[in-house]
C-alpha positions in Angstrom: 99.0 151.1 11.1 100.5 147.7 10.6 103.5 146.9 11.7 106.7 146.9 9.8 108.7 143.1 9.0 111.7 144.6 11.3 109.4 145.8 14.1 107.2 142.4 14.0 110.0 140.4 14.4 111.6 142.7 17.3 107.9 141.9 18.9 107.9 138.3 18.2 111.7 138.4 20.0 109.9 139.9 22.9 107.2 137.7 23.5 109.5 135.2 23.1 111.9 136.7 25.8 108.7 137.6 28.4 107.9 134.0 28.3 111.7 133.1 29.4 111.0 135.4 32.2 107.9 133.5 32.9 110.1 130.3 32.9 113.0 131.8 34.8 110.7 133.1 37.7 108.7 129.9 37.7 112.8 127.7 38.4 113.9 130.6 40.6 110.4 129.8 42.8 111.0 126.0 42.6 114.5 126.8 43.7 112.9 128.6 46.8 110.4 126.0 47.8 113.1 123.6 47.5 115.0 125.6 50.3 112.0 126.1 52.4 111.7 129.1 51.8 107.7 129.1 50.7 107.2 133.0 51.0 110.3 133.5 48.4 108.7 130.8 46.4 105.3 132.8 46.5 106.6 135.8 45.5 108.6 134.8 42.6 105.3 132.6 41.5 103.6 135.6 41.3 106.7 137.1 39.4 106.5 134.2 37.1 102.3 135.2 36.5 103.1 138.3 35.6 105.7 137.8 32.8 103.0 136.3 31.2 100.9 139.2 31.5 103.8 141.0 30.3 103.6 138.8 26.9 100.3 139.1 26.4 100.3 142.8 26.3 102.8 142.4 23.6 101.0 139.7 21.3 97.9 142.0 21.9 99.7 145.0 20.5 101.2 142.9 17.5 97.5 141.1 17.1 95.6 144.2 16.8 98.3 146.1 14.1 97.3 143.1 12.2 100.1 141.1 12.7 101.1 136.9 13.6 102.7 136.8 16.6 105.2 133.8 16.6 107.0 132.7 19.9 110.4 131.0 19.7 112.8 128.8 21.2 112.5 128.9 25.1 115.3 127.5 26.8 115.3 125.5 30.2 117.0 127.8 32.7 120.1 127.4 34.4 119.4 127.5 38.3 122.1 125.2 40.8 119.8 122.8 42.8 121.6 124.6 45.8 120.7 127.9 44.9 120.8 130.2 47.8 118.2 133.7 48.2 121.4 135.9 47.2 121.8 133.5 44.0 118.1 133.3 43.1 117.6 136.9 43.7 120.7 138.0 41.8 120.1 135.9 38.8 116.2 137.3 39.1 118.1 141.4 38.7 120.2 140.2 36.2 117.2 138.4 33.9 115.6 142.2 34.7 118.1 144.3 33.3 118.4 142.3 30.2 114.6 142.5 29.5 114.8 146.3 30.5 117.6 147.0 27.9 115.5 144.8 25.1 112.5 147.1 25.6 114.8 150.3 25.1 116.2 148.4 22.0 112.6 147.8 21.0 111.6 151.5 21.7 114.6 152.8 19.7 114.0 150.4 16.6 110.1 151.6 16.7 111.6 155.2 16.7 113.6 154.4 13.8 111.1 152.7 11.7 108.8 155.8 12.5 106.4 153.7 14.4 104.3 156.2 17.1 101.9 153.8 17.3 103.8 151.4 19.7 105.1 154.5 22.1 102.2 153.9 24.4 103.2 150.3 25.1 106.8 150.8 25.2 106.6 154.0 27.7 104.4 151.8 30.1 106.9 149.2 29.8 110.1 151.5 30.4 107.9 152.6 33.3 107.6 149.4 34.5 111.7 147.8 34.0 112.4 150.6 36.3 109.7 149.1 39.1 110.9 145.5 38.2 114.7 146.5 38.6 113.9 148.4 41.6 112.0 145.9 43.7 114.2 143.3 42.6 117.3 145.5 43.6 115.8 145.8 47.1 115.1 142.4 47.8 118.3 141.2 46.9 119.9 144.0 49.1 117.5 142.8 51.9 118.6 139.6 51.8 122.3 140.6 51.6 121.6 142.8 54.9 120.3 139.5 56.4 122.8 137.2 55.5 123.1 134.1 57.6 120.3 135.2 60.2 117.9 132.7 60.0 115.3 134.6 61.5 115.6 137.7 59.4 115.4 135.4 56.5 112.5 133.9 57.7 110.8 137.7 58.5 111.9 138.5 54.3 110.1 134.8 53.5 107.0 135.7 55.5 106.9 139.6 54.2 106.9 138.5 50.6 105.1 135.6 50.9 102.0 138.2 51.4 102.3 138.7 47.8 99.1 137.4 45.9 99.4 136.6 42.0 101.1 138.7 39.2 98.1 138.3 36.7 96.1 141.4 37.4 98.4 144.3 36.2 96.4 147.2 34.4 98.2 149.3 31.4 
């Protein structure tokens, strides 16, 4: 089933919004390396790797109901050069929720235009906004436990510096 002109253009908003993420992950991680804080950095590298997974599920989906994916206007994010973890990792939940409500947008819209054909995509990606929000969540509130121990933050840098990339998600 092709997709509708609404519905491709709610997909192509998507993409475009994934790749953001991508962009926003890959300052928040520049922001951590800048700090010192290499484990952070990892982590939200990895982060970064997989929002661009992310997109590509979505420009698959699009490509395959015969459609042109088209990817728009990616802004530079806004990040303070003296970001702290608390500031990185709030900004990181706050990019989260926003993609989590576009996907519920996107899901209702496909319900609307009668589209069953995306529901497998969109339930896998509800499913995963509530593992995004959630670990994000907790590392923020892990950091905000820590505070201004430097050795606690260096045990959070270390921990999730054991993260390896983002690229190898399955659907």
């Amino acid at each position: 089933m092709k997709l509708t002109d609404k519905l491709s253009h709610a997909f192509d908003q998507q993409i475009t919004l994934e790749l953001s993420a991508a962009v926003v992950y890959r300052q928040l991680s520049i922001a951590m390396g800048v700090a010192d804080l290499p484990g952070l950095a990892q982590w939200l590298r990895a982060q970064s790797d997989e929002e661009v997974v992310h997109a590509d599920k979505f420009i698959t989906h699009v490509v395959d109901r015969q459609g042109s994916p088209k990817i728009g206007a990616i802004e530079a994010p806004k990040v303070k050069a003296d970001a702290t973890p608390q500031d990185v990792f709030a900004a990181a939940l706050a990019h989260e929720e926003k993609v989590s409500e576009a996907i519920r947008n996107l899901y209702r819209l496909a319900d609307a235009e009668g589209d069953l054909d995306s529901r497998p995509l969109l339930n896998w990606f509800l499913d995963e906004q509530i593992e995004e929000e959630a670990t994000v969540g907790e590392i923020l509130a892990q950091i905000k436990m820590v505070g201004d121990d430097g050795p606690g933050l260096l045990r959070l840098d270390a921990e999730l510096g054991r993260r390896t990339g983002g690229g190898a998600e399955e659907a």
